[in-house]
MILUM-513077 format. One line per 3 residues: for each residue x, y, z of C-alpha. Coordinates in nm, 4 decimals. Example, Ala and Ser with C-alpha at 12.3 -4.5 7.8 and 13.67 -1.06 7.14 Angstrom:
! MILUM-513077
1.2300:-0.4500:0.7800 | 1.3670:-0.1060:0.7140
***
This chain:
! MILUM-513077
7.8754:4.7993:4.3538 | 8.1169:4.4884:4.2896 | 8.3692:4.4573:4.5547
8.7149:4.2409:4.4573 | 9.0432:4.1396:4.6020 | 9.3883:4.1190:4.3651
9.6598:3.8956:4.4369 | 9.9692:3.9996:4.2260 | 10.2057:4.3309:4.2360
10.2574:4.2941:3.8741 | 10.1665:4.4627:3.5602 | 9.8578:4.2892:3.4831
9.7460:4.3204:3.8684 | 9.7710:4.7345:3.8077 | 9.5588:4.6697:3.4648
9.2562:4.5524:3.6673 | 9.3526:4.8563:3.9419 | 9.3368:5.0942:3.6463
8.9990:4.9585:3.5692 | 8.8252:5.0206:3.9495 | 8.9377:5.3367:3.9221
8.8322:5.4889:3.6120 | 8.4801:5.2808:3.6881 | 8.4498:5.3923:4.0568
8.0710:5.3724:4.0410 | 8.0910:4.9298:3.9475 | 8.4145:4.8257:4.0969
8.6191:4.8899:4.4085 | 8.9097:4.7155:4.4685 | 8.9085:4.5810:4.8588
9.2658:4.5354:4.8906 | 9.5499:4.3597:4.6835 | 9.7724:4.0752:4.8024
10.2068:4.0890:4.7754 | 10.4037:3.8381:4.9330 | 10.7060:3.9765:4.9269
10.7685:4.2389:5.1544 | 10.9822:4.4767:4.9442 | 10.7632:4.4197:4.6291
10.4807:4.4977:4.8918 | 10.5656:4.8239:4.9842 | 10.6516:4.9621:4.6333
10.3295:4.8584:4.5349 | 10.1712:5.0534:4.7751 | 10.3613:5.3450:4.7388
10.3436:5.3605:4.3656 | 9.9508:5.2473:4.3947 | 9.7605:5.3883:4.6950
9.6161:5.0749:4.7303 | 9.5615:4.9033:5.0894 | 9.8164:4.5973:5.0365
9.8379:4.2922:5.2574 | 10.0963:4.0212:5.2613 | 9.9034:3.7403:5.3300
9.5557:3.5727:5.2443 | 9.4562:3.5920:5.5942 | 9.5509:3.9772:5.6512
9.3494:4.0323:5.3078 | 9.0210:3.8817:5.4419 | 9.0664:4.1439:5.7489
9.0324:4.4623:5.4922 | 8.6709:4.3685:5.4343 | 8.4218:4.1582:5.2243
8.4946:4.1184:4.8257 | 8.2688:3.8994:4.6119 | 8.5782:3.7402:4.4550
8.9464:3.7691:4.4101 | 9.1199:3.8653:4.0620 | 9.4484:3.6454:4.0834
9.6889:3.8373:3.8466 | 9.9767:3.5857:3.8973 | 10.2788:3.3715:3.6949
10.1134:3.0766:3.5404 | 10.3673:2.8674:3.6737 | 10.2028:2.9698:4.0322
9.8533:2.9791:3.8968 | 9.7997:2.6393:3.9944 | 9.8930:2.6173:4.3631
9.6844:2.9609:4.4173 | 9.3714:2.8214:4.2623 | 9.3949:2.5327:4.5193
9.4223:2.7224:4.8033 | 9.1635:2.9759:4.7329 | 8.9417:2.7108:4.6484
8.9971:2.5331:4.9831 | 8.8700:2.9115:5.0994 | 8.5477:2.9033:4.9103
8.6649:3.2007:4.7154 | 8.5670:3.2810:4.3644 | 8.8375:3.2809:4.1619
8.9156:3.5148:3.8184 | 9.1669:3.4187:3.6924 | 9.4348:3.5409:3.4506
9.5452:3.4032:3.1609 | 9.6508:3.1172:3.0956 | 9.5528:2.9814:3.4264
9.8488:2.7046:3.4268 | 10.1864:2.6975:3.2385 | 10.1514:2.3074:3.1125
9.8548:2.0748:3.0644 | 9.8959:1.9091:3.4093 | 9.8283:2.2151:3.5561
9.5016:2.2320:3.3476 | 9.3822:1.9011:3.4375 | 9.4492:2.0073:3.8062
9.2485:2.3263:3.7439 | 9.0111:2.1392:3.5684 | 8.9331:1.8825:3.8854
8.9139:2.1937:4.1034 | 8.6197:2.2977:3.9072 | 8.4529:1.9332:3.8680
8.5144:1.9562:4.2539 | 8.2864:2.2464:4.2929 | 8.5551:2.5149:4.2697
8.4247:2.8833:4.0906 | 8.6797:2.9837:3.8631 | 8.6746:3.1817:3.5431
8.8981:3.2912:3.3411 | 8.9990:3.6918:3.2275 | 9.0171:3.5880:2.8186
8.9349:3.9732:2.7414 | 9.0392:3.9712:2.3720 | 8.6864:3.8101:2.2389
8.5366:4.1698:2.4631 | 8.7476:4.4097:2.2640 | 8.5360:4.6643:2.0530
8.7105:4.5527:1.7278 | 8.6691:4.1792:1.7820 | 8.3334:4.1660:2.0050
8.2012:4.3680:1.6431 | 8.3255:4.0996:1.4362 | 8.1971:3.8150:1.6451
7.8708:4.0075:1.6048 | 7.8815:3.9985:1.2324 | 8.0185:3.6496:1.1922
7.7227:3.5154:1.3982 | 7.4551:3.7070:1.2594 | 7.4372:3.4575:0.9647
7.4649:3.7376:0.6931 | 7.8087:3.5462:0.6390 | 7.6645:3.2280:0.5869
7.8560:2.9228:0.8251 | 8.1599:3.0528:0.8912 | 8.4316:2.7811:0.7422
8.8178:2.9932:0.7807 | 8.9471:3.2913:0.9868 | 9.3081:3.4225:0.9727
9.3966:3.6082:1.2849 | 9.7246:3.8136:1.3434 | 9.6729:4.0193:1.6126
9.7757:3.8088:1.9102 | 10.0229:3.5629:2.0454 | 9.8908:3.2103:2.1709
9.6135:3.1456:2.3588 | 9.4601:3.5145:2.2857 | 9.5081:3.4306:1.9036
9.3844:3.0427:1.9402 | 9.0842:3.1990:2.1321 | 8.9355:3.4168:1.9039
9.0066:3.1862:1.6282 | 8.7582:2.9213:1.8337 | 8.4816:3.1822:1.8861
8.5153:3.2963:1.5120 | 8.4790:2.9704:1.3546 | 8.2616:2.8589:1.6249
8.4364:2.5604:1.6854 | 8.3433:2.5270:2.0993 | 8.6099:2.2098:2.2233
8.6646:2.0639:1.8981 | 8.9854:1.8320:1.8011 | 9.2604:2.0418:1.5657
9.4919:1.9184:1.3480 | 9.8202:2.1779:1.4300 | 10.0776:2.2082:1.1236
10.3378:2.5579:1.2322 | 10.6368:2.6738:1.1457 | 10.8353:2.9372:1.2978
11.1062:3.1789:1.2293 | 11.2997:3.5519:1.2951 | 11.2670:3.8815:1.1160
11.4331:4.2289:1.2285 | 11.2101:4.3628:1.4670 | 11.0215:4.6464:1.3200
10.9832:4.7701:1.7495 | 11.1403:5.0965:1.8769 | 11.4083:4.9617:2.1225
11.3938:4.6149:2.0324 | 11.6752:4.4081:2.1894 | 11.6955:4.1781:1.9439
11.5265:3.9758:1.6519 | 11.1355:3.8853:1.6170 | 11.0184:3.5529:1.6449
10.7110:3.4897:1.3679 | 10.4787:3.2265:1.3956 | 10.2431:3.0698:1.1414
10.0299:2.7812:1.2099 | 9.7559:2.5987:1.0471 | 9.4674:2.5101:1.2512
9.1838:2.2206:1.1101 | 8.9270:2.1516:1.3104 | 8.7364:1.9078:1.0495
8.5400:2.1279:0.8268 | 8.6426:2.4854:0.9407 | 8.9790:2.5772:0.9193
9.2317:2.8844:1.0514 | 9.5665:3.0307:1.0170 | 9.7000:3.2070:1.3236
9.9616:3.4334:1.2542 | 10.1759:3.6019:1.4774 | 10.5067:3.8011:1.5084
10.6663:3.8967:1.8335 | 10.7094:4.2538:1.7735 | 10.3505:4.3295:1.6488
10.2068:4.4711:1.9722 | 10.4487:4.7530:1.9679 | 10.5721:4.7736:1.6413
10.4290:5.1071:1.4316 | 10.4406:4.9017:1.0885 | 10.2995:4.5514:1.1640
9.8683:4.6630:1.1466 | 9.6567:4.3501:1.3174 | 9.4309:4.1646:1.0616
9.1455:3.9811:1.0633 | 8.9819:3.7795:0.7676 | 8.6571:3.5644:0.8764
8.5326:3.3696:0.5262 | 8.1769:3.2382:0.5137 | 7.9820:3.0249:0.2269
7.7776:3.3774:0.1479 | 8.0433:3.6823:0.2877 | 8.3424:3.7594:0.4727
8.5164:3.9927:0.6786 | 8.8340:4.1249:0.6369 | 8.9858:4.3524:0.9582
8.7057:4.6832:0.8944 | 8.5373:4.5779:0.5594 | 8.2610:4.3150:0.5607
8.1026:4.2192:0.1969 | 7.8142:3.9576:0.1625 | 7.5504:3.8104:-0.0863
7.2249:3.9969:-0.0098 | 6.9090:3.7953:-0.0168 | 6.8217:3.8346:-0.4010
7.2271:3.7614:-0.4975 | 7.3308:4.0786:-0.4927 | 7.6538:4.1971:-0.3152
7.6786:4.4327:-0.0834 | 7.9821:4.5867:0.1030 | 8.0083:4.7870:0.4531
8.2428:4.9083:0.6719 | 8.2739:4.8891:1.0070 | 8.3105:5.2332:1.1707
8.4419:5.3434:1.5460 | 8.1993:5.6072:1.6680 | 8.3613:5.8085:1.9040
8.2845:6.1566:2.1154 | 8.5939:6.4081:2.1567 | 8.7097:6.3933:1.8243
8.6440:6.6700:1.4991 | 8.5242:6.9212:1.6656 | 8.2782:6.7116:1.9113
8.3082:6.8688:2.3221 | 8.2740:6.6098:2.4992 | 8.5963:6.4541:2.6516
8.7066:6.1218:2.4447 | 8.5419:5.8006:2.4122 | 8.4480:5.4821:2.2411
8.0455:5.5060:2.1926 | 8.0498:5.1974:1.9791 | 8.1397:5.0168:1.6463
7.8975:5.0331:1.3448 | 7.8343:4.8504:1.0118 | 7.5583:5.0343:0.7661
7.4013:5.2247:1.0479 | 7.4218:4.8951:1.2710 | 7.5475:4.8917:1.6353
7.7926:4.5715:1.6357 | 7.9281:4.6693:1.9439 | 7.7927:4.9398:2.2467
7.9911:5.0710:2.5180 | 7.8375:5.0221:2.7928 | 8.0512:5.1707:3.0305
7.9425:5.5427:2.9959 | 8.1721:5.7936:2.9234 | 8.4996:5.6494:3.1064
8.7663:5.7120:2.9178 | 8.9015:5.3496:2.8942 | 9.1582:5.1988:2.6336
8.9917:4.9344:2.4327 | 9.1670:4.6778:2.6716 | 9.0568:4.8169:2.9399
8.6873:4.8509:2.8146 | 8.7487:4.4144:2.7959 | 8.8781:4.4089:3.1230
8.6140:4.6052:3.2583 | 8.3560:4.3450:3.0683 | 8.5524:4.0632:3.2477
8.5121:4.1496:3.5668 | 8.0986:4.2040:3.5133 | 8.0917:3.9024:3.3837
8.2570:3.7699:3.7135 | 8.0443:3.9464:3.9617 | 7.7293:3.8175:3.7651
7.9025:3.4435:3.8239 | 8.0375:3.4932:4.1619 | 7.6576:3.5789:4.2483
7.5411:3.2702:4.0465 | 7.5203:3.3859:3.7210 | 7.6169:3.2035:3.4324
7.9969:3.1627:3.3068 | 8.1757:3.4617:3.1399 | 8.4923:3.2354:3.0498
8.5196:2.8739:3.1871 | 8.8211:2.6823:3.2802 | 8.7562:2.4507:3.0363
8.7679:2.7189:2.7569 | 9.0722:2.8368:2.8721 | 9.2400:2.5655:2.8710
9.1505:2.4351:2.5318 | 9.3312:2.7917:2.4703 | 9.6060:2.6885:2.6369
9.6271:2.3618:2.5220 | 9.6160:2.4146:2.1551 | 9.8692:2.7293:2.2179
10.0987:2.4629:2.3382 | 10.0206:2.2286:2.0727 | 10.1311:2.5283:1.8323
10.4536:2.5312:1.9927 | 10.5207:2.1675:1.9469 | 10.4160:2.1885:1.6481
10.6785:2.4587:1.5022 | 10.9547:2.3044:1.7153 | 10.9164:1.9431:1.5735
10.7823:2.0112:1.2101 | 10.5367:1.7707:1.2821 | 10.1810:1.7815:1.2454
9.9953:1.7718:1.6084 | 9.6631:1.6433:1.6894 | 9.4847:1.7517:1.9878
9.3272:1.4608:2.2411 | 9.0555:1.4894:2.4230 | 9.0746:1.6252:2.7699
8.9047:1.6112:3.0871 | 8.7471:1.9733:3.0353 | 8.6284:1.8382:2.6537
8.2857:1.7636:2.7646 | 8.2256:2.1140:2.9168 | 7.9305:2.2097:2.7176
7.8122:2.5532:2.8429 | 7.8276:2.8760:2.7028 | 8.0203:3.1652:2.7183
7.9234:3.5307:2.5595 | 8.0093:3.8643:2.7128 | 7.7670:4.0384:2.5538
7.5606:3.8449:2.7732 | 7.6596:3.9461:3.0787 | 7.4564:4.2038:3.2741
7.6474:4.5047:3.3225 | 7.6108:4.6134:3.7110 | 7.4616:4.9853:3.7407
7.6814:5.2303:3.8776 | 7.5746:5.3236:4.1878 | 7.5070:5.7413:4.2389
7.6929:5.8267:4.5259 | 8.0516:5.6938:4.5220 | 8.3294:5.7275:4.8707
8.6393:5.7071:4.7284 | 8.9045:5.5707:4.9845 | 9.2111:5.6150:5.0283
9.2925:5.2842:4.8651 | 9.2438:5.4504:4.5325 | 9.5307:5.5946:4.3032
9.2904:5.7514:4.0932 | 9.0381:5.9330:4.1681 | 8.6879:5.9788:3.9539
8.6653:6.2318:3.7072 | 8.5201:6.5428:3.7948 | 8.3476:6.7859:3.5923
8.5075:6.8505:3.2857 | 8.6836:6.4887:3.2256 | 8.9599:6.6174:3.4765
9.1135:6.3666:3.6908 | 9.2573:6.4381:4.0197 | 9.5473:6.2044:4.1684
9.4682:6.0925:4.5834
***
């Protein structure tokens, strides 16, 4: 059983909440952190949760092997000092700082001895942990371009890096920007599109990426990942076979509680030809593919918080963040951009998910008070505490 604080009464701060509860036998959320008094109590009335309101009152609701900080990134910085002064371990979400001074600073932390990582879930989601699969199974041959639409900054720039396999690697940034209607329900006002041109000598990208898209019911996410033998493009993959020949798959979501099937629903996994590309390996918990990447981050941060290796360095996350900023400047001068090297740029470890050793839920589970939701009984029911 993983044990972890939050610090943060926001939205992202009930996402990992969401997670402990549906996954009551791996996680279980010690207690969450509000400074504010009146933001304190609606949190814990809206949340069950046990809520402190300082770092010192948190520590006296019992042991947690690290602390999710769900926080602004403007205050990402100053947290990540002072829980490193603590000796805590430190997930952090993304980005981890709002300019590249903060990332240095985060960065020295960590040279400093600091454990941080970072919660970069979109490389985890079923969709894009399949893909990844693919692209680095060499059936595609070296991968030389991706296109991604399907996220905004350093979510987009992140998956664009893993695709293309491009680890810390200088860019060359060209973008542009402008607005289109939104296509949103209840939109309040125009959407702000973003294309940008990303070069990192040899293997280039386009990132592409509208405002509305997350919510908007007409603009579909897509994916196209070119290689010298095959490509994908967002379910379809098509390659040269060894004798020349070409062959075409799709990749399929196999899931239980749907056509007929009893059981209650859930994501068992993403195919291609009668390949797994991706396993849940969550069980049956009926988690949102989000959710199922959360979930994967914070394994990945109890294996590193007990010495494990990283799930998602600093340093990767702030190239992220870096290059997402360079994409900005970019669009807003018309100029082209070129990245410098940075003080995380000779990070050379690895990060991979799939990796990670999911922790075994434990049999017996106490549910305490703490929790909003309680686990699901018989039947896929849920119960509310």
């Amino acid at each position: 059983m993983t044990h972890f604080n939050l610090i943060g009464g926001g939205r992202r701060a009930e996402f990992f909440l969401r997670i402990a509860q549906a996954l009551p036998g791996w996680f279980r959320v010690t207690g969450v952190l509000v400074r504010d008094a009146a933001r304190r109590e609606a949190f814990a009335r809206r949340c069950g949760s046990a809520v402190a309101g300082s770092l010192d009152e948190l520590g006296r609701l019992g042991p947690a092997d690290f602390t999710v900080l769900a926080v602004d990134r403007a205050a990402a910085p100053g947290w990540l000092a002072g829980l490193s002064a603590r000796k805590i371990a430190v997930l952090a979400e993304t980005p981890p700082a709002a300019d590249v001074a903060g990332l240095r600073g985060g960065h020295a932390l960590v040279a400093a001895g600091a454990r941080i990582q970072v919660a970069e879930q979109y490389h985890a989601q079923p969709w894009h942990a399949a893909r990844l699969a693919l692209a680095a199974s060499g059936r595609l041959g070296l991968i030389r371009h991706a296109q991604v639409s399907v996220a905004h900054g350093y979510h987009g720039v992140s998956l664009i890096r893993r695709l293309l396999g491009a680890g810390l690697a200088p860019a060359k940034i060209r973008a542009i920007r402008s607005e289109l209607p939104s296509t949103a329900p209840q939109a309040a006002g125009p959407a702000t599109h973003t294309l940008a041109t990303l070069d990192f000598g040899g293997r280039t990208a386009l990132f592409d990426f509208c405002t509305d898209q997350y919510c908007s019911p007409l603009r579909r996410p897509r994916v196209l990942v070119r290689g010298d033998r095959g490509e994908i493009a967002t379910e379809q993959a098509r390659w040269l076979d060894e004798a020349g020949n070409p062959a075409e798959v799709e990749l399929r979501r196999i899931s239980t509680g749907t056509d007929g099937n009893p059981g209650g629903y859930c994501l068992q996994g993403i195919t291609a030809a009668g390949e797994w590309l991706y396993r849940n390996p969550f069980g049956d918990a009926p988690l949102a593919d989000d959710e199922l990447a959360g979930a994967a981050a914070l394994a990945g941060m109890a294996s590193f918080a007990r010495g494990g290796p990283d799930f998602y360095s600093f340093a990767e996350a702030a190239q992220d963040q870096y290059l997402a900023l360079l994409i900005d400047e970019a669009a807003a001068t018309g100029r082209e951009i070129v990245s410098e090297v940075q003080p995380w740029s000779t990070y050379t470890g690895s990060c991979n998910w799939a990796s990670v050793s999911i922790p075994t839920p434990v049999a017996d589970v106490e549910i305490g008070d703490h929790l909003l939701v309680r686990p699901r009984s018989e039947g896929n029911q849920r119960s509310t505490a």
